[in-house]
Structure formats: C-alpha cells, structure tokens
N, C-alpha and C positions, 0 to 999 in steps of 0.2 A: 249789230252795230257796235264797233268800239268805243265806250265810254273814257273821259281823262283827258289828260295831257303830258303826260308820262313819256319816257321814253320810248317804250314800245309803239306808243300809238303813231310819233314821228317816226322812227323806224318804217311801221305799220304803211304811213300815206306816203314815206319817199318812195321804197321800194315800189306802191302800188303803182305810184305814178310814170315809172320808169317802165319796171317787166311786168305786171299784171298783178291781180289780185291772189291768184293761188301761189307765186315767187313770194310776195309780201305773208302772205298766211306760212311758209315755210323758213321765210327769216327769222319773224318775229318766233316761231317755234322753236329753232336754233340760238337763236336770244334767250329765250327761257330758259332750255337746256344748258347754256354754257354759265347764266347765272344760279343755275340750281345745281351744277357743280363748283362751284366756286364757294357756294351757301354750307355746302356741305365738307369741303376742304377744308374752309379755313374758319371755322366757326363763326361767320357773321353776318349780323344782318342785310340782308337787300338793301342797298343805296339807288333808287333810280336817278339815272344821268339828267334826266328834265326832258322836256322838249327841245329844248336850246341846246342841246347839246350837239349837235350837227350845224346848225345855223354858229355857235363860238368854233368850232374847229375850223369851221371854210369858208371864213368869212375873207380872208386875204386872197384864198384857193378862187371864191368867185369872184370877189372883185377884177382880179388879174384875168380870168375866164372872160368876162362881159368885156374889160377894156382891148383886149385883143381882140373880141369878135368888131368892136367898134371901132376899132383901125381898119380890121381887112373890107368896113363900110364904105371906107374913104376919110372918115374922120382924125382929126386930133384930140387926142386925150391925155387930159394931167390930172393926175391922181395925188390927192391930199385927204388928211381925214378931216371929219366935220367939225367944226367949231362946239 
C-alpha cells in the first residue's frame, strides 16, 4: 500500500483510476526517474509538488469539461467563481 500525500501517491490513484494499476506503477516509476535526474543535474534537493498539484493546474481545464457535458444534458450553465 502506498503511504502519504505526496505527489507521487496523486499521480499514483489518477493514473490508476484511468489505465490500471500496473500503467500507474509505471508512471509513478518514470516520476521517480525523471526527479532523480534532475537531483542529480542540478544539485538539488527533491521538492514534492503536493497532492494538489493536479487538482491547481485543472481546475479551470474541469470546470469547463463538466459545464460542457452539462449543456450537451439539456441544461444551462453560468459559471462564476465562489464567493
């Protein structure tokens, strides 16, 4: 079981939830490896992006995803952000 909240572990449950557990076990590998070149480039420590770092980049990306599917529902939708 993966422990945390870390990047990798969001990584870890998007990917699984999408293409499968062994895609997700092969990301998060590739994750590793591209931050353990970079560790080693540029002399610096690991910064992990958070959890939230998928949920802050596509937050407009799904907003705009879900109000289009809820148009082609039949609905009207107006989009504001929350008080």
């Amino acid at each position: 079981s993966i422990r945390g909240e870390g990047y990798l572990r969001a990584l870890f449950l998007r990917v699984r939830a999408r293409q499968g557990k062994k895609k997700a076990i092969g990301a998060v590998a590739a994750a590793i490896l591209t931050a353990v070149h970079g560790i080693l480039r540029d002399h610096e420590p690991y910064r992990d992006l958070g959890a939230e770092h998928f949920n802050r980049n596509d937050r407009q990306r799904t907003a705009s995803r879900l109000a289009r599917r809820i148009r082609s529902l039949g609905y009207e939708v107006e989009m504001r952000p929350a008080a």
